[in-house]
mmCIF file of the N, C-alpha and C atoms, coordinates in Angstrom:
data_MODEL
# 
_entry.id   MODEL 
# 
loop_
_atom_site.group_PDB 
_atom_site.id 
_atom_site.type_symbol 
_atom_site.label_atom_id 
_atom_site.label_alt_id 
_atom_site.label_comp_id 
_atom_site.label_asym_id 
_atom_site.label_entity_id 
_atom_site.label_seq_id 
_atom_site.pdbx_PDB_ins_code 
_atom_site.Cartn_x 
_atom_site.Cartn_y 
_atom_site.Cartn_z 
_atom_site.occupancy 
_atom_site.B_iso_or_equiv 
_atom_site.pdbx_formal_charge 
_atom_site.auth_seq_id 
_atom_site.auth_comp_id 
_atom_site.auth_asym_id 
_atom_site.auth_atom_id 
_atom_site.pdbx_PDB_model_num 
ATOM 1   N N  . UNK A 1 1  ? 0.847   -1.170 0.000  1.00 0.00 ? 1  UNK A N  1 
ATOM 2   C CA . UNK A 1 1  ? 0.000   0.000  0.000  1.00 0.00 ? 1  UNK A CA 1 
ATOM 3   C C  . UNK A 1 1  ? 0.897   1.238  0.000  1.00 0.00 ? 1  UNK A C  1 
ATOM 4   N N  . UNK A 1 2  ? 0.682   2.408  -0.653 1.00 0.00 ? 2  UNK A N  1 
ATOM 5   C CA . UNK A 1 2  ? 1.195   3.627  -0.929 1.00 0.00 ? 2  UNK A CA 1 
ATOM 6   C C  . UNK A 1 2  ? 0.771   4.805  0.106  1.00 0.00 ? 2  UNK A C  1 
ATOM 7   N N  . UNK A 1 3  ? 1.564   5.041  1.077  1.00 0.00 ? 3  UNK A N  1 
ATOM 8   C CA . UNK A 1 3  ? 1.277   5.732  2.433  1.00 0.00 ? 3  UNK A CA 1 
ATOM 9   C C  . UNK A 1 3  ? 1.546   7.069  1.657  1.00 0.00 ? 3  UNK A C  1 
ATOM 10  N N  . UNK A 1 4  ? 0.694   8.304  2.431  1.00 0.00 ? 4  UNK A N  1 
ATOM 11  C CA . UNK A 1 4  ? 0.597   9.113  2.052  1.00 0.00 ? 4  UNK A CA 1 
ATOM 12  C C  . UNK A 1 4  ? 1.373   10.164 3.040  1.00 0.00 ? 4  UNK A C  1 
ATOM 13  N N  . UNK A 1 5  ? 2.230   11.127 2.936  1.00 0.00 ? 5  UNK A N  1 
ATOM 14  C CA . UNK A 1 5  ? 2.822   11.950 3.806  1.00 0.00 ? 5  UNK A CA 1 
ATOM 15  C C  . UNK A 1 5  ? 1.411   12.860 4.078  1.00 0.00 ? 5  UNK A C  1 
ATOM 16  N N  . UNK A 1 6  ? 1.822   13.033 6.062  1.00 0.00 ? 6  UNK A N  1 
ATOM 17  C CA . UNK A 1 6  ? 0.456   13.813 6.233  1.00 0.00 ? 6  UNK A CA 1 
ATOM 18  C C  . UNK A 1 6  ? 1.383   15.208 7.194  1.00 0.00 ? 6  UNK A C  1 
ATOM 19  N N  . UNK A 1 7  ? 0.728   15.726 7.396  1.00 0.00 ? 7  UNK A N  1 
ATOM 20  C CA . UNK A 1 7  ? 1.481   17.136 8.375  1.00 0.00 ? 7  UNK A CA 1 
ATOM 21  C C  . UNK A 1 7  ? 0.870   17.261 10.341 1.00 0.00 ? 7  UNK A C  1 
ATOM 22  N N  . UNK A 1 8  ? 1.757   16.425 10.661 1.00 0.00 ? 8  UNK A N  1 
ATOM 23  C CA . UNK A 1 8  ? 1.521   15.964 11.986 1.00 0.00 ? 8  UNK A CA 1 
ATOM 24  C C  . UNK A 1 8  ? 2.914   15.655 12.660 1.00 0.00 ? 8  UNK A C  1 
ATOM 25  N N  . UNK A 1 9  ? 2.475   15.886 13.903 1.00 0.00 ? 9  UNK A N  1 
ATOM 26  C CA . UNK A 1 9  ? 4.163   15.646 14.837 1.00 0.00 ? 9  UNK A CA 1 
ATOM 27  C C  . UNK A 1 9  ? 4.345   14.097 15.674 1.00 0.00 ? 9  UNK A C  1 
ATOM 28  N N  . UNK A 1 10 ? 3.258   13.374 15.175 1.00 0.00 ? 10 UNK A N  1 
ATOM 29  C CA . UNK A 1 10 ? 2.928   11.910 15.780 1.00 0.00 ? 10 UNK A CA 1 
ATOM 30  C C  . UNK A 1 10 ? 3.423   10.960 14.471 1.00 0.00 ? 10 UNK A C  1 
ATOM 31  N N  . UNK A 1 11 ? 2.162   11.374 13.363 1.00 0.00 ? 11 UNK A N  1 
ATOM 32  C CA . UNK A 1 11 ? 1.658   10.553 12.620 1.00 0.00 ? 11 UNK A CA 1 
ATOM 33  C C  . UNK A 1 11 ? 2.725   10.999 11.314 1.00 0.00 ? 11 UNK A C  1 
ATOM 34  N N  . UNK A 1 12 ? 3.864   10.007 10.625 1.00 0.00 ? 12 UNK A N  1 
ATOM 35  C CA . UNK A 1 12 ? 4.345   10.648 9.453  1.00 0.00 ? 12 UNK A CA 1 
ATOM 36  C C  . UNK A 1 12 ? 3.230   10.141 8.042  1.00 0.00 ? 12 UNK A C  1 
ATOM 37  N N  . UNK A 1 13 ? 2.806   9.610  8.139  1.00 0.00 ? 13 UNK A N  1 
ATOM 38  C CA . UNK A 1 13 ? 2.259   8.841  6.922  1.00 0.00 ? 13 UNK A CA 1 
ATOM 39  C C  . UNK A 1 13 ? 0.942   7.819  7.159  1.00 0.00 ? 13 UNK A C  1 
ATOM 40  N N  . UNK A 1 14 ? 0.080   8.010  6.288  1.00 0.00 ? 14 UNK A N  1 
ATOM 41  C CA . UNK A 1 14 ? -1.292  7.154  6.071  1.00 0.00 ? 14 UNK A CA 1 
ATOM 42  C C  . UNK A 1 14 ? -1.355  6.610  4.933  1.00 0.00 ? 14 UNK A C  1 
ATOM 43  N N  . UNK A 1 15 ? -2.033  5.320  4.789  1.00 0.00 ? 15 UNK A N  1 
ATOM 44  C CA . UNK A 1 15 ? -2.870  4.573  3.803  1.00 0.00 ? 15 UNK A CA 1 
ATOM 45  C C  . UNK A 1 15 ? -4.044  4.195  4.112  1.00 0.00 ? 15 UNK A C  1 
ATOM 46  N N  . UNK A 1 16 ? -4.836  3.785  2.746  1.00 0.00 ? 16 UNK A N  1 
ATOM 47  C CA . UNK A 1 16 ? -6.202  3.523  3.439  1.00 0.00 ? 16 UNK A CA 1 
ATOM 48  C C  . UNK A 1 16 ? -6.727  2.574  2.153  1.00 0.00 ? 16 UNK A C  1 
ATOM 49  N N  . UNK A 1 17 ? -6.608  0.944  2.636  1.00 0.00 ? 17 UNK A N  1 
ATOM 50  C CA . UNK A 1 17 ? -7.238  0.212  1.371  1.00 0.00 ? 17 UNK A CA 1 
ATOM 51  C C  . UNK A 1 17 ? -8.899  0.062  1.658  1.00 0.00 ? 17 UNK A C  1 
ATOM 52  N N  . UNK A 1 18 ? -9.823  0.431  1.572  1.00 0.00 ? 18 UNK A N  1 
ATOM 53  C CA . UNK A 1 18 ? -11.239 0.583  1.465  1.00 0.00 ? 18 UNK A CA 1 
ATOM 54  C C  . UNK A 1 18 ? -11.818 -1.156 1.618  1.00 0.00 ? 18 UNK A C  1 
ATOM 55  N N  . UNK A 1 19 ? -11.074 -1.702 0.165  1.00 0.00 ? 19 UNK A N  1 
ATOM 56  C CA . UNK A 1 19 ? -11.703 -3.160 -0.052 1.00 0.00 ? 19 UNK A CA 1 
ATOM 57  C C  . UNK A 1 19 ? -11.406 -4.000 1.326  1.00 0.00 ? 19 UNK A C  1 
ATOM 58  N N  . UNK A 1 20 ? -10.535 -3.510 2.073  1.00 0.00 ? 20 UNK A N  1 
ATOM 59  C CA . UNK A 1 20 ? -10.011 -4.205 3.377  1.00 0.00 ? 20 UNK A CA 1 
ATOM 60  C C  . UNK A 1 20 ? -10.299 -3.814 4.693  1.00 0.00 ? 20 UNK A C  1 
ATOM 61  N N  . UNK A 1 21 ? -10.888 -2.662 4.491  1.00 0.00 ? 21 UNK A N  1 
ATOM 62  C CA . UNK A 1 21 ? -10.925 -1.506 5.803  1.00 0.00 ? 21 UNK A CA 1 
ATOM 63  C C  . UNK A 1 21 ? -9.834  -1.158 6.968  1.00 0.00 ? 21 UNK A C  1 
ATOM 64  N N  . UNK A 1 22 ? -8.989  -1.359 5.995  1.00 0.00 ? 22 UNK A N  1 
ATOM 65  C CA . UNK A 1 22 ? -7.175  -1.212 6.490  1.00 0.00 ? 22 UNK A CA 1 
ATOM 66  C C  . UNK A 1 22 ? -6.859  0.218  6.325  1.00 0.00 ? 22 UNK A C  1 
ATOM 67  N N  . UNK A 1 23 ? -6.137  0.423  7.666  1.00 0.00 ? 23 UNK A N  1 
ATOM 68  C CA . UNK A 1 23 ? -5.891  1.948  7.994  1.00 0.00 ? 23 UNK A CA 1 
ATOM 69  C C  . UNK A 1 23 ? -4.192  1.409  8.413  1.00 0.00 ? 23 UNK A C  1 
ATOM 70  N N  . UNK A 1 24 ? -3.206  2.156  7.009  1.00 0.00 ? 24 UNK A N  1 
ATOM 71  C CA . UNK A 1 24 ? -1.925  1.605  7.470  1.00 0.00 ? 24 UNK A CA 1 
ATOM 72  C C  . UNK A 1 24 ? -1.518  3.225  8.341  1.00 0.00 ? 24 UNK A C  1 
ATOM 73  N N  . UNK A 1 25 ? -0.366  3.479  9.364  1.00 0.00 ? 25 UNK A N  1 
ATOM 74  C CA . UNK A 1 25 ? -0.531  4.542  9.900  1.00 0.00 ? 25 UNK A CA 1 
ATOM 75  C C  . UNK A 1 25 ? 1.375   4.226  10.105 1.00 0.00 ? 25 UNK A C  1 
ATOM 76  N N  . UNK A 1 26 ? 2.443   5.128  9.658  1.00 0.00 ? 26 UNK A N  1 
ATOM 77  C CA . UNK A 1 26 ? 3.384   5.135  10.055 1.00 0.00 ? 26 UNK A CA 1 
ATOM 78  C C  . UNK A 1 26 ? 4.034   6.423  10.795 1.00 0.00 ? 26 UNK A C  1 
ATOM 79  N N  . UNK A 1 27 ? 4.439   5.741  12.266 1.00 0.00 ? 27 UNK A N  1 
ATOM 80  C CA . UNK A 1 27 ? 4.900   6.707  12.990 1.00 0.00 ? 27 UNK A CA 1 
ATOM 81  C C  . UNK A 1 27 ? 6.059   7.736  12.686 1.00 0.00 ? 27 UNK A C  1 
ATOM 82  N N  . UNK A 1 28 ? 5.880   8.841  13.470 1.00 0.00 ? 28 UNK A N  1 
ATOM 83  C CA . UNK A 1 28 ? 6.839   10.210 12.668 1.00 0.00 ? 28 UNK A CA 1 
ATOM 84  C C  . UNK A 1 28 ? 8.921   9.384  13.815 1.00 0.00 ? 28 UNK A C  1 
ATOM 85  N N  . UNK A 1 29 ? 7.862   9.035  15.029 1.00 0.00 ? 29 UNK A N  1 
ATOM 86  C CA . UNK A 1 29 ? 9.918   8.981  15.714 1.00 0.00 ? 29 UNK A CA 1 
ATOM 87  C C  . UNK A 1 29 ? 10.091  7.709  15.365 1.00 0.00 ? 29 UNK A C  1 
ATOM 88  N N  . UNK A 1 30 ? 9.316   6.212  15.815 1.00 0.00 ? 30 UNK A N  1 
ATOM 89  C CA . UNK A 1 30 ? 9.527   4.880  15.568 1.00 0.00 ? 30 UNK A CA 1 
ATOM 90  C C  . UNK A 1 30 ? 9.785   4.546  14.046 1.00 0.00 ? 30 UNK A C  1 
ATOM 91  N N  . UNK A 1 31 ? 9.215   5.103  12.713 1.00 0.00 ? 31 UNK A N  1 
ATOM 92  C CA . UNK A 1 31 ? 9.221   4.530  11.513 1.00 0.00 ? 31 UNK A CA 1 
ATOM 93  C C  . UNK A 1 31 ? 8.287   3.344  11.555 1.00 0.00 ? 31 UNK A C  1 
ATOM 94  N N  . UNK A 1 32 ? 7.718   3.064  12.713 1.00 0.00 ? 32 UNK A N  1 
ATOM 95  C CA . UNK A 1 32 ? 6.791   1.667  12.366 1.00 0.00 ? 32 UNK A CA 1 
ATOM 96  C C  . UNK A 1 32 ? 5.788   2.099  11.797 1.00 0.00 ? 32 UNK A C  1 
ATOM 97  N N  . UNK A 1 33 ? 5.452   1.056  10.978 1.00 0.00 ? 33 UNK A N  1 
ATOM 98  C CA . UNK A 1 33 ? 3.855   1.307  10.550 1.00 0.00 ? 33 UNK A CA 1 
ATOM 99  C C  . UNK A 1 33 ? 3.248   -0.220 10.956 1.00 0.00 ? 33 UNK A C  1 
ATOM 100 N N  . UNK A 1 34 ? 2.019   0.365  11.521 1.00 0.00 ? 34 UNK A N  1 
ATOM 101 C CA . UNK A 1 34 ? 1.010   -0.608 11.624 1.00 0.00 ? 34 UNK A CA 1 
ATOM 102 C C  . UNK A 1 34 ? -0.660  -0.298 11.073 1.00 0.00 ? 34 UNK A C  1 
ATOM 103 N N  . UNK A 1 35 ? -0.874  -1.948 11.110 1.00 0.00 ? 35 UNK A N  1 
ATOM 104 C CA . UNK A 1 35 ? -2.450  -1.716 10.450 1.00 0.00 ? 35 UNK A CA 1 
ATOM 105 C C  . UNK A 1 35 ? -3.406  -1.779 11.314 1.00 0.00 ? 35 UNK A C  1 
ATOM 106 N N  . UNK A 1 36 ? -4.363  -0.911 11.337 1.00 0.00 ? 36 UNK A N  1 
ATOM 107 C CA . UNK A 1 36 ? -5.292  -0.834 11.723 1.00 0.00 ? 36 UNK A CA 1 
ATOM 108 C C  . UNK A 1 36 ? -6.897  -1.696 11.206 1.00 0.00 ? 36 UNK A C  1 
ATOM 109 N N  . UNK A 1 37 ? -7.313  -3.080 11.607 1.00 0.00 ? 37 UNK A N  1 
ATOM 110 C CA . UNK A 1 37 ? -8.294  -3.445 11.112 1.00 0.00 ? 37 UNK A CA 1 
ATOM 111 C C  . UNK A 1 37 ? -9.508  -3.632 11.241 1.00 0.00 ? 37 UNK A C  1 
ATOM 112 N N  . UNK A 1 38 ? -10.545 -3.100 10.023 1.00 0.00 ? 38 UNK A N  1 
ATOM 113 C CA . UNK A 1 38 ? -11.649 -3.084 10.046 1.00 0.00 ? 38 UNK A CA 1 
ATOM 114 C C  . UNK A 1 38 ? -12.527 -1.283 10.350 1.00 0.00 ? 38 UNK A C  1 
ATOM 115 N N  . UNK A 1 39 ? -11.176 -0.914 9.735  1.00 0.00 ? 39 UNK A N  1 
ATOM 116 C CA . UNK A 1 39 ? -11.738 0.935  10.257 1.00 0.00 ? 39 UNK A CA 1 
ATOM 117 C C  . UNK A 1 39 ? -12.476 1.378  8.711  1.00 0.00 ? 39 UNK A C  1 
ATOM 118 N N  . UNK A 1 40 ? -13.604 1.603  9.282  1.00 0.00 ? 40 UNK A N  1 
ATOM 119 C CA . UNK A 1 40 ? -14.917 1.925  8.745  1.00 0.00 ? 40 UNK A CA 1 
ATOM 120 C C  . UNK A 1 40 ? -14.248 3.733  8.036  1.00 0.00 ? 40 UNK A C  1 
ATOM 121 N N  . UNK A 1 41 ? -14.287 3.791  6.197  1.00 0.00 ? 41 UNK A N  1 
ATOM 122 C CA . UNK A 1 41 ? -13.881 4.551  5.425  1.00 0.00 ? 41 UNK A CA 1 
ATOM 123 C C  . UNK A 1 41 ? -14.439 6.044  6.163  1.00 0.00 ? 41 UNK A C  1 
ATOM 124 N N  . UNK A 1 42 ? -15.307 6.207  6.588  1.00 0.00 ? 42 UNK A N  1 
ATOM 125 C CA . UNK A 1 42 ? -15.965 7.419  6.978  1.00 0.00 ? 42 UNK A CA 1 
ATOM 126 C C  . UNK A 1 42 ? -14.920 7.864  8.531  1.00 0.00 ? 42 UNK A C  1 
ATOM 127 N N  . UNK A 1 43 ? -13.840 7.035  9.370  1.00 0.00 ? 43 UNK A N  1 
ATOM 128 C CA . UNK A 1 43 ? -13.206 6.983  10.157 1.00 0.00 ? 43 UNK A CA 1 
ATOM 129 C C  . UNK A 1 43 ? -12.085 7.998  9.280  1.00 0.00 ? 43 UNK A C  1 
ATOM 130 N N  . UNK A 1 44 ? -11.353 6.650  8.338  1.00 0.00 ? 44 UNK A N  1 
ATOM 131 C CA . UNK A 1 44 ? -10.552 7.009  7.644  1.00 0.00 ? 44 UNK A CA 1 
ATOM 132 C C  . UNK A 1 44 ? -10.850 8.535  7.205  1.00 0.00 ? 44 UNK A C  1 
ATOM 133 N N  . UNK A 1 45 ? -11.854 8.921  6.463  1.00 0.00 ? 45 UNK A N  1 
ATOM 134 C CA . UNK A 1 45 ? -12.058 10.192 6.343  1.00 0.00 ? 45 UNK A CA 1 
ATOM 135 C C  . UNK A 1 45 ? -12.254 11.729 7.214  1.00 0.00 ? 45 UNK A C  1 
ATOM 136 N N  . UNK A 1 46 ? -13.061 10.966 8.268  1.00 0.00 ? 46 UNK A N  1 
ATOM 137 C CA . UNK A 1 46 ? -12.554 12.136 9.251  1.00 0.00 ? 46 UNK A CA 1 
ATOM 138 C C  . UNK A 1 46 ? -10.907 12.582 9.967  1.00 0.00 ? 46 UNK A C  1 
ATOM 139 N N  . UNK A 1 47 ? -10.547 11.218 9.680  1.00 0.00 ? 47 UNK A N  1 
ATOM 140 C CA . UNK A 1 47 ? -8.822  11.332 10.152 1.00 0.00 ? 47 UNK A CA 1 
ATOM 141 C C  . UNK A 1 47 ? -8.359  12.312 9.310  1.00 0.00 ? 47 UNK A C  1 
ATOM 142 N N  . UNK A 1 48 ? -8.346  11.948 8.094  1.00 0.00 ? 48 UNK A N  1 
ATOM 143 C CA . UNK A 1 48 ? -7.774  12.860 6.945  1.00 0.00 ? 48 UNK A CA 1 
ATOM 144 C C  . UNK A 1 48 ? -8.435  14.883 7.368  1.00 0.00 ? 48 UNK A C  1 
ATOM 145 N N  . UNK A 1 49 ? -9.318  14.927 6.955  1.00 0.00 ? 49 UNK A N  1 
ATOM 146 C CA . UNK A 1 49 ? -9.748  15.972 7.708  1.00 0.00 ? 49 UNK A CA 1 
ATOM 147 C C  . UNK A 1 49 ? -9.768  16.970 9.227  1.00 0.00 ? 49 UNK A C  1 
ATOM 148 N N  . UNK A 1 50 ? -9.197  15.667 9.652  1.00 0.00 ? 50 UNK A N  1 
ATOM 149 C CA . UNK A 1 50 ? -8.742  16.618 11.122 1.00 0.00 ? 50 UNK A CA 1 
ATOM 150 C C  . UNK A 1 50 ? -8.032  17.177 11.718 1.00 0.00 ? 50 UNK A C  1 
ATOM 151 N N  . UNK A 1 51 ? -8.186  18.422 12.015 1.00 0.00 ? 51 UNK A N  1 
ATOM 152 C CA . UNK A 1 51 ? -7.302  19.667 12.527 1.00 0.00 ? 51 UNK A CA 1 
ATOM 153 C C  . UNK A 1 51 ? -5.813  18.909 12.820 1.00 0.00 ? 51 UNK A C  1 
ATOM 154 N N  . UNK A 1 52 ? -6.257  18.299 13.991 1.00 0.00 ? 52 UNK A N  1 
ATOM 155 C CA . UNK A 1 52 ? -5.004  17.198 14.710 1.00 0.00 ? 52 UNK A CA 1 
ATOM 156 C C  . UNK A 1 52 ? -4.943  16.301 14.445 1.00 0.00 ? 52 UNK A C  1 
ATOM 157 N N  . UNK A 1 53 ? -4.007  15.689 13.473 1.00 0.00 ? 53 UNK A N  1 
ATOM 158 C CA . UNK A 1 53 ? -3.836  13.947 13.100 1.00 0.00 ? 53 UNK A CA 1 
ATOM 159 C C  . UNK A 1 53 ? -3.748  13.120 14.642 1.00 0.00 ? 53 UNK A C  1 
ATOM 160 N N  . UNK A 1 54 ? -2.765  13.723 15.326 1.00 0.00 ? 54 UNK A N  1 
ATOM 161 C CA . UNK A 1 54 ? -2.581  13.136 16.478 1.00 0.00 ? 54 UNK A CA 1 
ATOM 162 C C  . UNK A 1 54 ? -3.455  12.487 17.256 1.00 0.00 ? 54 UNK A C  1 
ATOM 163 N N  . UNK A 1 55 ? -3.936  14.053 17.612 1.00 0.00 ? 55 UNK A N  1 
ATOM 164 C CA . UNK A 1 55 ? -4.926  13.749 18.601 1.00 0.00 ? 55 UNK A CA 1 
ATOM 165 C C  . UNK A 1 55 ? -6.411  12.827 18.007 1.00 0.00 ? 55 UNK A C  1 
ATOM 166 N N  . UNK A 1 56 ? -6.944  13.169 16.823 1.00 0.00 ? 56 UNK A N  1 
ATOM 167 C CA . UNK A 1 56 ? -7.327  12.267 16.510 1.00 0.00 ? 56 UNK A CA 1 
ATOM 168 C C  . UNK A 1 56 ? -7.531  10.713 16.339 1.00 0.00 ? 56 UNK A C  1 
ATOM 169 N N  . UNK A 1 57 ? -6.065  10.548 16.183 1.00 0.00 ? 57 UNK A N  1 
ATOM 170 C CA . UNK A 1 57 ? -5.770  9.076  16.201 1.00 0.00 ? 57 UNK A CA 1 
ATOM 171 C C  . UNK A 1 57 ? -5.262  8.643  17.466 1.00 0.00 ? 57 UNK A C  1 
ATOM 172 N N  . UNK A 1 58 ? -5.246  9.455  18.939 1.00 0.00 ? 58 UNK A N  1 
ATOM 173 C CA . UNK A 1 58 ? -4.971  8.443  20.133 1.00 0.00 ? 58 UNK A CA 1 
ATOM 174 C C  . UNK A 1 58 ? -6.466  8.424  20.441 1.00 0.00 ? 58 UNK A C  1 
ATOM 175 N N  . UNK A 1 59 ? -7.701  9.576  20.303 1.00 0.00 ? 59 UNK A N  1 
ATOM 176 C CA . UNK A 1 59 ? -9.115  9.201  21.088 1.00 0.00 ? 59 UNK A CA 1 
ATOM 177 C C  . UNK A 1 59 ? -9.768  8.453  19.791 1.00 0.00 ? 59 UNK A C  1 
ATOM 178 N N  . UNK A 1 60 ? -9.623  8.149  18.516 1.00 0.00 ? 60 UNK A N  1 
ATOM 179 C CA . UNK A 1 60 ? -10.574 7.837  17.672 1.00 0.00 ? 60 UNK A CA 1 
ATOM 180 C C  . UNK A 1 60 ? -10.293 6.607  17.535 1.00 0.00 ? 60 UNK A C  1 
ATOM 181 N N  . UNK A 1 61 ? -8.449  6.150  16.974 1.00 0.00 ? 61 UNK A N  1 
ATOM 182 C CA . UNK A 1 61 ? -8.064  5.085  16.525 1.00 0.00 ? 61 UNK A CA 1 
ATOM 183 C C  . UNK A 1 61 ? -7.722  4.052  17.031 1.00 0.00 ? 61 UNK A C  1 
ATOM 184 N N  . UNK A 1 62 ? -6.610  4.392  18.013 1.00 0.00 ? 62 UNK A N  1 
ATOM 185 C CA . UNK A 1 62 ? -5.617  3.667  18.573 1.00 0.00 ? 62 UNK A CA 1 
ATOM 186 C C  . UNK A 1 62 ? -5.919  2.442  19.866 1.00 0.00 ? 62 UNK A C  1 
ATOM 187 N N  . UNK A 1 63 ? -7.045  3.163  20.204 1.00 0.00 ? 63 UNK A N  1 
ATOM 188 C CA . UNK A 1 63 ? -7.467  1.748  21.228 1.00 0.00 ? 63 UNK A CA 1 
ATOM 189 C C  . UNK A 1 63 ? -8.684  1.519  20.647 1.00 0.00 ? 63 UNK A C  1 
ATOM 190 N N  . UNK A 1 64 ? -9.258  1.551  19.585 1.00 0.00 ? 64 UNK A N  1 
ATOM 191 C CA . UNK A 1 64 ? -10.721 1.565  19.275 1.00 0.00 ? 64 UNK A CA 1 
ATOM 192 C C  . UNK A 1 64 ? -10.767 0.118  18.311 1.00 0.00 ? 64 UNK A C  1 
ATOM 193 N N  . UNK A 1 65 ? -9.236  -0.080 17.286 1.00 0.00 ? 65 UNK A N  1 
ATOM 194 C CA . UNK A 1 65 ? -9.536  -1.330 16.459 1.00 0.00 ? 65 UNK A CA 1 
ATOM 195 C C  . UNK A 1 65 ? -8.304  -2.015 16.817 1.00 0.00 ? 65 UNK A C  1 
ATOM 196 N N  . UNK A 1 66 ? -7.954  -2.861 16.316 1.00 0.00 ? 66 UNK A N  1 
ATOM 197 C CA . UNK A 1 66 ? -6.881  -4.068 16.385 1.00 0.00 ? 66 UNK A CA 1 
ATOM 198 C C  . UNK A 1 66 ? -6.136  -3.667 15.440 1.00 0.00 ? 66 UNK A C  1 
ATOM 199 N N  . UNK A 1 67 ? -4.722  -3.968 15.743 1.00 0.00 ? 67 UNK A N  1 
ATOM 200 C CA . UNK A 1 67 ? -3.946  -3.737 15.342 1.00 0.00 ? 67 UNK A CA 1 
ATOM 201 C C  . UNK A 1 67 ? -2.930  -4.485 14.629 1.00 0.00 ? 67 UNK A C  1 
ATOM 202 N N  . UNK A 1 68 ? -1.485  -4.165 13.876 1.00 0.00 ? 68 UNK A N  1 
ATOM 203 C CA . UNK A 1 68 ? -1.084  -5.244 13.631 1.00 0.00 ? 68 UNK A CA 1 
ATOM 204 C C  . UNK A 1 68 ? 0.497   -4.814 13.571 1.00 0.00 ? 68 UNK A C  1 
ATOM 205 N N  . UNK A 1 69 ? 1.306   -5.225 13.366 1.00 0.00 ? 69 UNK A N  1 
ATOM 206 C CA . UNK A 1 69 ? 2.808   -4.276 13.318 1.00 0.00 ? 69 UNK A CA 1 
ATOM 207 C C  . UNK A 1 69 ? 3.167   -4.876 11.888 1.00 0.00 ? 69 UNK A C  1 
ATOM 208 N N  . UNK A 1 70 ? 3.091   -3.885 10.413 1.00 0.00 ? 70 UNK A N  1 
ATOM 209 C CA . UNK A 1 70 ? 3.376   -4.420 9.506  1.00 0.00 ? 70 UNK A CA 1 
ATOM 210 C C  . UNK A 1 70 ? 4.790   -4.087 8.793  1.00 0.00 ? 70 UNK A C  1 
ATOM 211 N N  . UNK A 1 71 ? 5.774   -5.217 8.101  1.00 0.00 ? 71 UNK A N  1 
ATOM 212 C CA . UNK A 1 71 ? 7.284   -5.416 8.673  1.00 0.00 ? 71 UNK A CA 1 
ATOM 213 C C  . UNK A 1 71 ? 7.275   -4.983 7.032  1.00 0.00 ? 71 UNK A C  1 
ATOM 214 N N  . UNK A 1 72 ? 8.266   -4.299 6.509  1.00 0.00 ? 72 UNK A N  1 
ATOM 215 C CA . UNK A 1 72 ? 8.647   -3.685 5.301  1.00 0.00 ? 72 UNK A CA 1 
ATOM 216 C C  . UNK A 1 72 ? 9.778   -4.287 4.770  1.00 0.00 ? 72 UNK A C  1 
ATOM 217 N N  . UNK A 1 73 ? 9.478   -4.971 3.187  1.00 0.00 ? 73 UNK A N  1 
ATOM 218 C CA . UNK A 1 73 ? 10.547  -5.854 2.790  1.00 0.00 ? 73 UNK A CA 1 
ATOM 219 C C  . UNK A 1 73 ? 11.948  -5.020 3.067  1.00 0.00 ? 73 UNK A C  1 
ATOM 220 N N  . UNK A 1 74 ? 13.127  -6.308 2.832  1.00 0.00 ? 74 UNK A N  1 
ATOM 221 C CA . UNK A 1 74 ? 13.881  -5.566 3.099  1.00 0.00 ? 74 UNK A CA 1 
ATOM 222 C C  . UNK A 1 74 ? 14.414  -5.349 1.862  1.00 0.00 ? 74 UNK A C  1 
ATOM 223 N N  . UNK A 1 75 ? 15.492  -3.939 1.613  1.00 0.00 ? 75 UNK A N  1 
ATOM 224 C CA . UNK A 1 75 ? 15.801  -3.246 0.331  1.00 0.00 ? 75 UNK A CA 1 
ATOM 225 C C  . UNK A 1 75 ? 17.172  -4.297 -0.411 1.00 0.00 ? 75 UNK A C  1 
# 
């Protein structure tokens, strides 16, 4: 999936596959990205839209769906 650079001091980067309801989310200090599953597109969309990526994603996301830690081939 093709993460998108977002403008936040938490969050460096988002994806969002719809057909999966996968919310990939890579952190700005760790570099991890993990998936978020089963997050309902209208989620995904208010994320995108919100003032604060951050804060958004510790009360909306982060304890709300399951998670996953997804590992990036290596180069």
């Amino acid at each position: 999936m093709r993460l998108r650079k977002i403008n936040s001091r938490i969050v460096h980067a988002v994806g969002y596959d719809p057909a999966y309801l996968l919310l990939e989310v890579r952190f700005r200090i760790s570099k991890k990205i993990y998936g978020f599953l089963n997050v309902p597109k209208q989620v995904y969309d208010d994320f995108m839209k919100a003032r604060s990526k951050g804060q958004f994603f510790n009360y909306y996301i982060k304890n709300n769906y399951t998670f996953i830690e997804i590992k990036e081939p290596a180069h």
